[in-house]
Backbone as numpy.savetxt, mean C-alpha at the origin, in Angstrom:
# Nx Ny Nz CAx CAy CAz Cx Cy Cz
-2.05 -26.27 -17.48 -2.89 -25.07 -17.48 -2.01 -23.83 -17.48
-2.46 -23.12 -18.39 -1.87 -21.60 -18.45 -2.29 -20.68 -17.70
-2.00 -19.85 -16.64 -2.56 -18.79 -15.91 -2.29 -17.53 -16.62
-2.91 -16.82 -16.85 -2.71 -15.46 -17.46 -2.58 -14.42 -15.99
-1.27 -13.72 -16.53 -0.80 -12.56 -15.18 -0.71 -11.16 -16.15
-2.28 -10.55 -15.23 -1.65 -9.13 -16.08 -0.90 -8.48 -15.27
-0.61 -7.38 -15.51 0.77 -6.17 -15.10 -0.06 -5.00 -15.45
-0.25 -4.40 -14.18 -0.50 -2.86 -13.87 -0.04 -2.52 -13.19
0.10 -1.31 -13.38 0.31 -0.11 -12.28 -0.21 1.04 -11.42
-0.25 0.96 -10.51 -1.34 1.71 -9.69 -0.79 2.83 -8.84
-1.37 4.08 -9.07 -1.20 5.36 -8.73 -0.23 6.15 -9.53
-0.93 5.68 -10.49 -0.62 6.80 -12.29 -1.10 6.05 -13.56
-0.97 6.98 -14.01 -1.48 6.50 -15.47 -0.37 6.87 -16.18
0.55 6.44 -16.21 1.74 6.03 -16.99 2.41 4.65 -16.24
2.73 3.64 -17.80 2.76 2.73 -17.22 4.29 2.20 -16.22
5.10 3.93 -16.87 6.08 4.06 -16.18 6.20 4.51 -14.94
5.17 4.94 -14.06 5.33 5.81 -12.75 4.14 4.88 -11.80
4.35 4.67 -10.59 3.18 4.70 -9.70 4.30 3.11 -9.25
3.38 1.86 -9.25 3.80 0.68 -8.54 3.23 -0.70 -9.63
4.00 -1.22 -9.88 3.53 -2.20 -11.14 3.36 -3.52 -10.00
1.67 -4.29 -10.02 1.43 -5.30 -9.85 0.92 -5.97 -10.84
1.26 -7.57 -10.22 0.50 -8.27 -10.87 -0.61 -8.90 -10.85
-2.01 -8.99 -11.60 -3.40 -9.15 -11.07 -3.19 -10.63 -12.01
-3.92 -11.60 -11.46 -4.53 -13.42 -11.62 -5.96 -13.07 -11.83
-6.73 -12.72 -12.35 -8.27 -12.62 -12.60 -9.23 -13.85 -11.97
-8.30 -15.01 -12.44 -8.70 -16.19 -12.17 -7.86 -17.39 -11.49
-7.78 -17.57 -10.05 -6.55 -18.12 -9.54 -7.58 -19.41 -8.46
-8.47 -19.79 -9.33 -9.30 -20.97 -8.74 -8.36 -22.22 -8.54
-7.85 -21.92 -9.63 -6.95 -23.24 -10.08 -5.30 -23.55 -9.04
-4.91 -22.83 -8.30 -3.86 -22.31 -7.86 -4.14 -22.46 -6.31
-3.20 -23.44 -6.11 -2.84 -23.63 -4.52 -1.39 -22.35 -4.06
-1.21 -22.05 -2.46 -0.52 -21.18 -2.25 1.01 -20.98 -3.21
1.38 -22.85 -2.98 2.81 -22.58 -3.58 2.78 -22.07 -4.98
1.62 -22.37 -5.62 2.09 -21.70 -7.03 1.56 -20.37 -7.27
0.86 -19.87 -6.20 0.46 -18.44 -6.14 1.76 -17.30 -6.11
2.63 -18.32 -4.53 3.73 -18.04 -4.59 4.98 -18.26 -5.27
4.83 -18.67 -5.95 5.62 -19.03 -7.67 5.37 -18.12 -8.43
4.78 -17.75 -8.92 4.19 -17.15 -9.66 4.33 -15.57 -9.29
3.85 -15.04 -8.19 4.19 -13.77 -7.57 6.08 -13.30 -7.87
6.98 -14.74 -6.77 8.46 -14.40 -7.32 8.34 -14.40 -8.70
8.17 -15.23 -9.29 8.72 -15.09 -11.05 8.38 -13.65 -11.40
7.35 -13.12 -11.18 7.40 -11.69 -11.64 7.89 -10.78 -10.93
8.05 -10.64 -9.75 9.47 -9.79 -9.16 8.25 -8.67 -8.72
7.33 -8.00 -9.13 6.91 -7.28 -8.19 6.27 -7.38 -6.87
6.38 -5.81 -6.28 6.26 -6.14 -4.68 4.75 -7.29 -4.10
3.66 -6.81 -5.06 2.81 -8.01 -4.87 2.09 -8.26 -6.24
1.42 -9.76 -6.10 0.75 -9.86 -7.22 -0.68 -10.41 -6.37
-2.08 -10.11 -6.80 -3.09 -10.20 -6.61 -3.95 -11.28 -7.22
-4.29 -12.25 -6.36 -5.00 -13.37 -7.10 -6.42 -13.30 -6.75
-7.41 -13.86 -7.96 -9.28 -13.46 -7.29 -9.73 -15.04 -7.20
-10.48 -15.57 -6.45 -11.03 -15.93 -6.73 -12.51 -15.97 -6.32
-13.28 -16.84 -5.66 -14.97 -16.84 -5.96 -15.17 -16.06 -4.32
-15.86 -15.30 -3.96 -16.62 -14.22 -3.18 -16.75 -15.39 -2.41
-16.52 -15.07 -0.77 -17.42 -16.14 0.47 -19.03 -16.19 0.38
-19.64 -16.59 0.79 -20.67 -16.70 1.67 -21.32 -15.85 1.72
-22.64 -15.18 1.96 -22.52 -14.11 2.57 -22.02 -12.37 2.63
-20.55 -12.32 1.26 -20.49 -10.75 0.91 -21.60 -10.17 0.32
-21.51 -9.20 0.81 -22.94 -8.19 -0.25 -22.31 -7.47 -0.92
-22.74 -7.97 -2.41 -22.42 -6.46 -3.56 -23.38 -7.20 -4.41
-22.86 -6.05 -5.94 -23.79 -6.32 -6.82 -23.33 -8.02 -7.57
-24.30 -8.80 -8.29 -23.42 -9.89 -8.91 -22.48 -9.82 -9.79
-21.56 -10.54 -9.59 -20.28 -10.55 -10.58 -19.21 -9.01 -10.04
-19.40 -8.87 -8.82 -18.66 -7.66 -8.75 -18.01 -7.86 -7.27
-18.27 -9.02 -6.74 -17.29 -9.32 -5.25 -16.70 -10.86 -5.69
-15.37 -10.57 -4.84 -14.87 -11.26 -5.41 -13.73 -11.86 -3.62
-12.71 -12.77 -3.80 -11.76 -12.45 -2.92 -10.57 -12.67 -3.63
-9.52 -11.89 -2.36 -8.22 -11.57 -3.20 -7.29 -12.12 -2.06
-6.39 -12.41 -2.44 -4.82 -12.80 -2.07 -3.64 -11.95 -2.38
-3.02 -11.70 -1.64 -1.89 -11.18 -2.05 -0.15 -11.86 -1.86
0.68 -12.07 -2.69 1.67 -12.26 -2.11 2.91 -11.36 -2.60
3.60 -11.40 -2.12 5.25 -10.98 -2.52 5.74 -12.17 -2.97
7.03 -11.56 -3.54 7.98 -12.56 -3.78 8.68 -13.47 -2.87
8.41 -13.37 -1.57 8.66 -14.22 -0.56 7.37 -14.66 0.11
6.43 -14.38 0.58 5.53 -14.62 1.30 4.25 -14.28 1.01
2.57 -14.55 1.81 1.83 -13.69 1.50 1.19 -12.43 2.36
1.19 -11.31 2.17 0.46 -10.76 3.31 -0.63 -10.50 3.00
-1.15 -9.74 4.22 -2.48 -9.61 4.16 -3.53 -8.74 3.84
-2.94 -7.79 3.44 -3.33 -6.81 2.61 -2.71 -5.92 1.68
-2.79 -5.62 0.44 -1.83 -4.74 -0.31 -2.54 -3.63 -1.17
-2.49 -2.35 -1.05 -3.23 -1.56 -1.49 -2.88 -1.09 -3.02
-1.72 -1.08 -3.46 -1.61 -0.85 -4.60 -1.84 -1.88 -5.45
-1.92 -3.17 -5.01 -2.76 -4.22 -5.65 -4.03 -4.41 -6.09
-4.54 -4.06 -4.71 -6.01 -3.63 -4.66 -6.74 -2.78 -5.58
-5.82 -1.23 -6.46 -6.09 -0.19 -7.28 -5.70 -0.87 -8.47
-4.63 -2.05 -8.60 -4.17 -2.30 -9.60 -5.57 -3.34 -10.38
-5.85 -3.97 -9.44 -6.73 -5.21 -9.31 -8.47 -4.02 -9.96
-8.56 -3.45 -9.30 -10.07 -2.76 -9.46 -9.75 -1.92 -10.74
-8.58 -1.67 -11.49 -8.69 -0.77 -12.84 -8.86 -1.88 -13.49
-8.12 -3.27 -13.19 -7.93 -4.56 -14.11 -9.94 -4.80 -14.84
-10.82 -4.88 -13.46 -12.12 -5.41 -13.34 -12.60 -4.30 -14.15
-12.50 -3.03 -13.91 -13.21 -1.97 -14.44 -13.23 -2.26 -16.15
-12.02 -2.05 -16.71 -11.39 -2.39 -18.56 -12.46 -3.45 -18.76
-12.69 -4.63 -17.50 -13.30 -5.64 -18.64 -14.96 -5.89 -18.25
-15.39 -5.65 -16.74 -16.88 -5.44 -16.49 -17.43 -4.09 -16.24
-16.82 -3.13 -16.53 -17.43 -1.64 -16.34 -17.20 -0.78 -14.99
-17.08 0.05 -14.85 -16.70 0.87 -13.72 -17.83 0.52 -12.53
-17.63 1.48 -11.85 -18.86 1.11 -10.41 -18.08 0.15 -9.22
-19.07 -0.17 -8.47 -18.29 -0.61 -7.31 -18.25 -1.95 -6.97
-16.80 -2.69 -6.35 -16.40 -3.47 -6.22 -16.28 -3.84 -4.62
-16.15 -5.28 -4.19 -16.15 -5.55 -2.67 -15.30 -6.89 -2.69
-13.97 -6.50 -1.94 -13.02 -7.61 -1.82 -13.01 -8.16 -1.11
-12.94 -9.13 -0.95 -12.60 -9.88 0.72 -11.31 -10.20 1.15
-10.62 -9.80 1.98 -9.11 -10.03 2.39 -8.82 -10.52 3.44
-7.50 -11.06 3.69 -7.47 -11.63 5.03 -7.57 -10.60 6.16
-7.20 -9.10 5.72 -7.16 -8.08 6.45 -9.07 -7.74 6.76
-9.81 -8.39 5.96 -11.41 -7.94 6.29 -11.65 -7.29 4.97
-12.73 -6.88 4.80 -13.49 -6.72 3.58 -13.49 -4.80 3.14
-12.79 -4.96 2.23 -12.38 -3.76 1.02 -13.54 -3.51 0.01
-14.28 -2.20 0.29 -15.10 -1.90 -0.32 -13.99 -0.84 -1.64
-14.06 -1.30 -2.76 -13.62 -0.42 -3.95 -14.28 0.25 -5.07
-14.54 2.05 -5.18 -14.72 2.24 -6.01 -14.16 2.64 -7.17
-14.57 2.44 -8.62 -13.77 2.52 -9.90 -14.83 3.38 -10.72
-14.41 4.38 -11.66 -14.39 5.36 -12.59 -13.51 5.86 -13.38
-13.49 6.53 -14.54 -12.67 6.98 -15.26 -12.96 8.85 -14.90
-11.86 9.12 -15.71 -11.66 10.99 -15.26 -10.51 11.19 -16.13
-10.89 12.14 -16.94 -9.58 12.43 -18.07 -9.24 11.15 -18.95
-10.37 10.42 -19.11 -9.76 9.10 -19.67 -9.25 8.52 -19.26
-8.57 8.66 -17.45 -7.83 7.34 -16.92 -8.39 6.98 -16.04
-8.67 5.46 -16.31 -9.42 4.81 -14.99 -8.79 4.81 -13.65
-9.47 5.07 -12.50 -9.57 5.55 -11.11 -9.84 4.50 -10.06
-9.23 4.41 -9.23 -9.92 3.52 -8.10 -9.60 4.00 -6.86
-10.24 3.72 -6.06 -10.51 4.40 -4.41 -10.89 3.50 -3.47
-10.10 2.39 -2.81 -10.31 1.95 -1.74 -10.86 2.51 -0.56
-11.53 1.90 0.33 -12.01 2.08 1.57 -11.31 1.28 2.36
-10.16 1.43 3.55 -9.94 0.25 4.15 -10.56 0.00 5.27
-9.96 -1.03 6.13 -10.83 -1.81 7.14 -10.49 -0.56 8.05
-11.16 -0.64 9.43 -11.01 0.26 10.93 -9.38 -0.30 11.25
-8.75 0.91 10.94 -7.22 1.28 11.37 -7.05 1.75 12.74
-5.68 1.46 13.47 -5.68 1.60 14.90 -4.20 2.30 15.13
-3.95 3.05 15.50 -2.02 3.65 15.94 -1.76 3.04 17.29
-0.29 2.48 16.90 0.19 2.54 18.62 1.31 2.97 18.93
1.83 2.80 19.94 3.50 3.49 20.30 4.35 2.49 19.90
6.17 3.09 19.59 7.30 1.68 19.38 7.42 1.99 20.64
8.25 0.84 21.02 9.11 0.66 22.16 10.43 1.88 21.63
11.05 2.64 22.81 12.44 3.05 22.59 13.65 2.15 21.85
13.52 1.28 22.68 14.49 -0.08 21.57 14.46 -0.04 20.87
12.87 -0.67 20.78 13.01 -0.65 19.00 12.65 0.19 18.14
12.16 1.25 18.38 13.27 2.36 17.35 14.52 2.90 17.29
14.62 2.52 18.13 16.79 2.20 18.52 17.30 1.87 16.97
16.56 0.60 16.97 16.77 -0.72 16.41 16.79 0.07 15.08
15.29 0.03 14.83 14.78 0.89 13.33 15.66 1.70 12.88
16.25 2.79 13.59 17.22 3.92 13.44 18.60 3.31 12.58
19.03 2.68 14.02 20.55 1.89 13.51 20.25 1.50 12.39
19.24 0.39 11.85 19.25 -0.41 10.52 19.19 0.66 9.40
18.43 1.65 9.49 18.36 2.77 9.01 19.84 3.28 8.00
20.14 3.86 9.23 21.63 4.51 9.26 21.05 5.99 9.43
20.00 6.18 10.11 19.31 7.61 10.28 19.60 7.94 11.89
20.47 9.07 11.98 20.65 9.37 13.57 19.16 10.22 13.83
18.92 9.74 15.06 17.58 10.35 15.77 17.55 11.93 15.49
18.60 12.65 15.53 18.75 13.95 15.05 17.73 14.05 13.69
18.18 13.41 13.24 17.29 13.68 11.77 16.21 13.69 11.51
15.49 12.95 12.56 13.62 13.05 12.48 13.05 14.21 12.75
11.79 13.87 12.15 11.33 15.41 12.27 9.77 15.29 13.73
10.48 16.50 14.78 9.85 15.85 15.76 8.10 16.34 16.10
7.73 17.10 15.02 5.75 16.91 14.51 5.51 15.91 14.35
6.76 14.62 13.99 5.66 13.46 12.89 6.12 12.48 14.37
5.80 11.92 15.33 6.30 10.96 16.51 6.22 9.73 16.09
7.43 8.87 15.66 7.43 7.37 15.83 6.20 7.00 15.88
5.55 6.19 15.28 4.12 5.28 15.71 4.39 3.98 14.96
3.90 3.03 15.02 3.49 2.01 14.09 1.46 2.38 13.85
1.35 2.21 12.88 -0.05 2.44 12.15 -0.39 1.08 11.39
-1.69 0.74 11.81 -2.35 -0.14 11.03 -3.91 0.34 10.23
-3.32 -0.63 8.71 -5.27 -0.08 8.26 -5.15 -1.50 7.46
-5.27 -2.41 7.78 -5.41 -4.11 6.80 -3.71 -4.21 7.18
-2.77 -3.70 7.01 -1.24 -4.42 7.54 -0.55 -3.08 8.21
0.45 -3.84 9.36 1.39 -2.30 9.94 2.50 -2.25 9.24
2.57 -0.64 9.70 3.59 0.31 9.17 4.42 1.12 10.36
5.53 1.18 9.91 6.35 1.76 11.00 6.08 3.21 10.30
5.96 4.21 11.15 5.79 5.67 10.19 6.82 6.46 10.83
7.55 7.16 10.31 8.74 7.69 10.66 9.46 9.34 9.93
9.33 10.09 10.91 9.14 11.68 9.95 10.65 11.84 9.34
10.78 12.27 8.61 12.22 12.67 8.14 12.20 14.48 8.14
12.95 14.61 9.07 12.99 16.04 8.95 13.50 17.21 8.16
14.09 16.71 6.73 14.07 17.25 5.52 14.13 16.21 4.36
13.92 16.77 3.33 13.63 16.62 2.10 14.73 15.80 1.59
16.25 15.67 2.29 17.86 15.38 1.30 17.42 14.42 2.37
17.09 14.33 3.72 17.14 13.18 4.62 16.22 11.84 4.24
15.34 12.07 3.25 14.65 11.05 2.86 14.91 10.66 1.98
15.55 11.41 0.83 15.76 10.79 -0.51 17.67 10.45 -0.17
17.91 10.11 0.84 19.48 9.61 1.24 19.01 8.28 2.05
18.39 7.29 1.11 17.79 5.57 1.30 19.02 5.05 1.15
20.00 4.47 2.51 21.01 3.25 2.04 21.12 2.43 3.65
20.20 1.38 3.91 19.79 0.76 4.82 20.05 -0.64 4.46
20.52 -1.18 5.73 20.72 -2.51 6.38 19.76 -3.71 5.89
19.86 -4.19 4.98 18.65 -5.20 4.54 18.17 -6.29 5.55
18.86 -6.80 5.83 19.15 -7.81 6.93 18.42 -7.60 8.36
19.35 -6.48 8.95 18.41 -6.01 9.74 17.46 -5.51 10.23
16.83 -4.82 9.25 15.83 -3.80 9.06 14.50 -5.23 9.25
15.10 -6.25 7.44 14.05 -7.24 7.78 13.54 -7.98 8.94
14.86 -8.26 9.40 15.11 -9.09 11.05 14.01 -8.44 12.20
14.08 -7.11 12.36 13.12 -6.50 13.05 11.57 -6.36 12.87
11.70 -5.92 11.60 10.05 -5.75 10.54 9.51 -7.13 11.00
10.13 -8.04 10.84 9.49 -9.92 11.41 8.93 -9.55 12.78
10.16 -9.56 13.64 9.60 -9.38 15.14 8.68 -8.65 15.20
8.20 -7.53 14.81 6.75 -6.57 15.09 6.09 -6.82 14.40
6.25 -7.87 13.03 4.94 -7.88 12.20 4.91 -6.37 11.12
5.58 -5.69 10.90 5.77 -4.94 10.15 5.47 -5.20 8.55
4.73 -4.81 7.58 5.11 -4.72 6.13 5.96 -4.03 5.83
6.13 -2.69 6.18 6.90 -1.52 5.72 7.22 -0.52 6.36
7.90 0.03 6.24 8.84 0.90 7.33 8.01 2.45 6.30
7.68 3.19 6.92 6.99 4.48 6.05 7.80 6.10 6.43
8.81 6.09 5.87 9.61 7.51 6.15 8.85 8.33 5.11
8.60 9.39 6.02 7.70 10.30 5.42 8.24 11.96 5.64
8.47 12.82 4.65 8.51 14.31 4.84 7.60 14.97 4.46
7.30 16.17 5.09 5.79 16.64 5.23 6.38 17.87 4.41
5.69 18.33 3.25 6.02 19.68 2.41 5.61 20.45 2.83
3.88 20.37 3.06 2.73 21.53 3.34 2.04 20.85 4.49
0.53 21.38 4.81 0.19 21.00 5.99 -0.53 19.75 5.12
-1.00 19.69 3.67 -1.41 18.43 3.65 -0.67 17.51 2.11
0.82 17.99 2.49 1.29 17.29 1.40 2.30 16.61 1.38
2.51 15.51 1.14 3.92 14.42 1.90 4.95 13.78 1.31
5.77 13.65 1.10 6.63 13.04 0.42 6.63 11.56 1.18
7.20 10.60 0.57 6.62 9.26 1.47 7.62 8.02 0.87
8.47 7.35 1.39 9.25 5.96 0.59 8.85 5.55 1.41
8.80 3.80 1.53 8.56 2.67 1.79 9.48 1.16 1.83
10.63 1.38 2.28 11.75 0.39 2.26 10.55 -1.10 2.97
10.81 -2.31 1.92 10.06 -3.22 1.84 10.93 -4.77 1.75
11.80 -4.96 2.88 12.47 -5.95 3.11 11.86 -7.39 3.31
10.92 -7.34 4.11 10.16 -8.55 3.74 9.47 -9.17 3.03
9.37 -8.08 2.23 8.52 -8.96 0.66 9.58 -9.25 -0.27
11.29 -9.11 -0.14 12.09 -9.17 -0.68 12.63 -8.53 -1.80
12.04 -6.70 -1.77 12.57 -6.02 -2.33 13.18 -4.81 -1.77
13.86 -4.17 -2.02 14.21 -2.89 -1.13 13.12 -2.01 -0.93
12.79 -1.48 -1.85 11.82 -0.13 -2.28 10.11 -0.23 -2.73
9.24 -0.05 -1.64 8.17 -0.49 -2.86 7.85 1.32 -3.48
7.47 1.37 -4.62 7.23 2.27 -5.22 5.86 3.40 -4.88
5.31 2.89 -4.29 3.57 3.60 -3.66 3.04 2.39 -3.33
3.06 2.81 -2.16 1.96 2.18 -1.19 0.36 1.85 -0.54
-0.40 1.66 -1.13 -1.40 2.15 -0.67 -1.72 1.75 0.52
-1.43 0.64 1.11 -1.84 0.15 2.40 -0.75 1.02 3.97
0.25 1.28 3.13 0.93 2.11 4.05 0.20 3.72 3.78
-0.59 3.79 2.87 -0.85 5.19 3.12 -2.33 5.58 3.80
-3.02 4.28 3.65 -4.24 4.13 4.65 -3.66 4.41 6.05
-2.67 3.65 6.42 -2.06 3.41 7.66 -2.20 5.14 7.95
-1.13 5.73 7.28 -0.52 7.01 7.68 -1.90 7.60 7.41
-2.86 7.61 6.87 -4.00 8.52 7.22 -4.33 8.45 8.37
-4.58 7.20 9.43 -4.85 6.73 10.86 -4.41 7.03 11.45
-2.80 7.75 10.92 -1.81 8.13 11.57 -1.99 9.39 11.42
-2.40 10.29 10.74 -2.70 11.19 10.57 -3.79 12.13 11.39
-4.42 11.79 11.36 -5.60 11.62 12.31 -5.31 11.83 13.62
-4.82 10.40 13.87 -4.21 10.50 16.14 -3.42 11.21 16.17
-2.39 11.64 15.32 -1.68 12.85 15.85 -2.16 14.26 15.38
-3.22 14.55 15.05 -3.85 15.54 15.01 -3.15 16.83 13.63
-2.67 15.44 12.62 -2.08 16.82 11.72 -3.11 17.13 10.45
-3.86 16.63 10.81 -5.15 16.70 9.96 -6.79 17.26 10.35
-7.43 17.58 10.30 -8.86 17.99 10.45 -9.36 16.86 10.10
-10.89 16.98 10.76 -11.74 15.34 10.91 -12.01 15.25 9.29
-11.95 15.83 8.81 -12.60 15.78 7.25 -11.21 16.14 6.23
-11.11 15.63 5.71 -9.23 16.29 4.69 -8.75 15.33 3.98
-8.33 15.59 2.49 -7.79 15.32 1.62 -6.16 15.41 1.95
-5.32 14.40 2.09 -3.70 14.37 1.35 -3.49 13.88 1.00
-2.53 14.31 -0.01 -1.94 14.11 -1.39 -0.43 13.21 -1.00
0.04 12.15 -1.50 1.43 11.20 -0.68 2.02 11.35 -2.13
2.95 11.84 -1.98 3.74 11.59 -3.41 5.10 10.82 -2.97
4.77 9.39 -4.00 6.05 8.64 -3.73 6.48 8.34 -4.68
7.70 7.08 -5.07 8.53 7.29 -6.28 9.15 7.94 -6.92
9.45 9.08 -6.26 10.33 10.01 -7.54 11.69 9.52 -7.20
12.46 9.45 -6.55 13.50 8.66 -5.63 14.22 7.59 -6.42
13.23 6.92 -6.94 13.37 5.44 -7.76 12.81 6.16 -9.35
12.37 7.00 -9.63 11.92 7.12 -11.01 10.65 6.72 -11.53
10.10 6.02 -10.74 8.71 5.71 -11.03 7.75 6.54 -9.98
7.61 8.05 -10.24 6.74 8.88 -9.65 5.29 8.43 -9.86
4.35 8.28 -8.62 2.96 8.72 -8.24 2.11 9.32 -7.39
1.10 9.23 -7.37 0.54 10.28 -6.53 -0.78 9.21 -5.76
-0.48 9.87 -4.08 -1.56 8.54 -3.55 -2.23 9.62 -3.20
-3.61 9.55 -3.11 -4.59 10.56 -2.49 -5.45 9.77 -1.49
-5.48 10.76 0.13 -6.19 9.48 1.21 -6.60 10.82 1.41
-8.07 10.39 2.00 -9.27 11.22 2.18 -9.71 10.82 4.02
-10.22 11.71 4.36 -10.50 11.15 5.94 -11.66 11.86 6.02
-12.72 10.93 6.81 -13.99 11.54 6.75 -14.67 11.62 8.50
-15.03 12.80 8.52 -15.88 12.62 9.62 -16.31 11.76 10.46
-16.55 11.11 11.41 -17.35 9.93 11.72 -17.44 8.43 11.14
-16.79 8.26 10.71 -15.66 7.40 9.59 -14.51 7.16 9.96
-14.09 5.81 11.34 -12.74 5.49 10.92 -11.68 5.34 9.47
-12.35 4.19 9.19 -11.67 4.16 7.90 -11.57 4.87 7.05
-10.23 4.73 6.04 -9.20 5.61 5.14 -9.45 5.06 4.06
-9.88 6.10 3.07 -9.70 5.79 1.69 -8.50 6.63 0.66
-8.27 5.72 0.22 -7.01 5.25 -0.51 -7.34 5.65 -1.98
-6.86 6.45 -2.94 -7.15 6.28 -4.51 -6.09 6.81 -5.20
-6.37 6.54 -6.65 -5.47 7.32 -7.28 -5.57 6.23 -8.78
-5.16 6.84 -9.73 -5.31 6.20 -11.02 -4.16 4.87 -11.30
-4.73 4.12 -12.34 -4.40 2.76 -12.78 -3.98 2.94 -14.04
-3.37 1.70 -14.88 -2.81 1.51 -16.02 -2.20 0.54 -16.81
-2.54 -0.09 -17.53 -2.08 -1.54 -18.08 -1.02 -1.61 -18.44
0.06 -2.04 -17.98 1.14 -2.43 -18.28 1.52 -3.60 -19.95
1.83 -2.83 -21.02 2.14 -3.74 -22.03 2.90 -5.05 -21.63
């Protein structure tokens, strides 16, 4: 049996900028190891497999589905630029409108549209929670780093953030301090294990709602992921408890320029509404 793997990219519409996954439309056929076969052979940070909706989801027919995610080493449990990559994939071939995923992280309501001719998608994630690191271990984080504590920027406070997977979130207190990425692979991963970490989220703040943002991604076995969306749900949650946001607010995460594959994540926070939505445009990868 042949599996067909498409290749998109999510959070741009160039198929050169944003985060290239890979979407399985149809991965009925596919036990973990060859999910995870299949994910390494293509080398990006995740690839997204669907298959048949549980029990019980509510959406419209033919429009819920569940998803998997893995890396090239493992699977986790939620991946957001998969998720955008995955909902432009559905949109091209059953029509825009709304989508409902089921994840191990809990159930992803997604909406899809076009705008300027490029198709759009906008996650909703699950109820996100912030907590404190230990001193250690941001000790730890730092050293692997090679970032002296001097260098953080002390508005943005150490947290780990969850919205479907955690994130270490970490301010960089200028602009040369974030785009100067040359970290400890080894260790960085070694730690990210112990806390359960996906991604380490160094972030510099431009304006009051505009961010610069990398994502060093050792446990999925790449250095760099290119845009994040599940780390940028996170940092909306994070956003939020530390009060650098209003109950209602749009920011704009611009990541990739660093690596050359520039995009733009847009997370929205709503009133009375834990959860963070996540969007930004898609694109088929030839």
């Amino acid at each position: 049996m042949t599996t067909e793997v498409l290749r998109y990219t999510a959070f741009s519409d160039d198929p050169e900028g944003g985060n290239p996954a890979g979407v399985v439309l149809d991965a009925s056929g596919l036990d973990d190891a060859a999910m995870l076969g299949i994910a390494a052979g293509l080398g990006y940070s995740e690839t997204a497999f669907l298959t048949a909706p549980p029990a019980g989801l509510t959406a419209e027919p033919g429009r819920a589905f569940t998803v998997r995610y893995f890396s090239p080493k493992a699977e986790v449990p939620f991946c957001g630029h998969a998720t955008v990559a995955t909902a432009v994939a559905l949109a091209e071939r059953i029509g825009p409108g709304e989508l409902v995923f089921a994840t191990r992280a809990g159930t992803v309501p997604v909406s899809t549209w076009t705008a300027d001719g490029a198709p759009r998608a906008v996650l909703t994630s699950v109820e996100p929670h912030v907590e404190e690191i230990s001193p250690a271990d941001l000790a730890e984080a730092l050293a692997a780093l090679d970032w002296p504590a001097a260098d953080l920027d002390p508005a943005l406070q150490p947290r780990i953030a969850y919205a479907g997977a955690r994130h270490l979130v970490l301010g960089a207190g200028t602009r040369a301090r974030l785009a100067d990425l040359s970290y400890d692979f080894d260790r960085l991963e070694a730690l990210m294990r112990r806390l359960d970490l996906t991604t380490v989220q160094l972030v510099y703040r431009e304006a009051p709602a505009l961010f610069h943002v990398r994502n060093p991604f050792p446990v999925g076995g790449v250095v760099e992921d290119p845009a994040t969306g599940a780390a940028a749900a996170a940092f909306g949650a994070y956003a939020r408890e530390r009060g650098l946001a209003p109950a209602d607010a749009v920011l704009t995460l611009r990541q990739g320029e660093d690596m050359g594959r520039p995009g733009v994540l847009t997370v929205e926070l709503r009133a009375g509404d834990l959860r963070v939505r996540v969007g930004g445009a898609g694109a088929r990868i030839a």
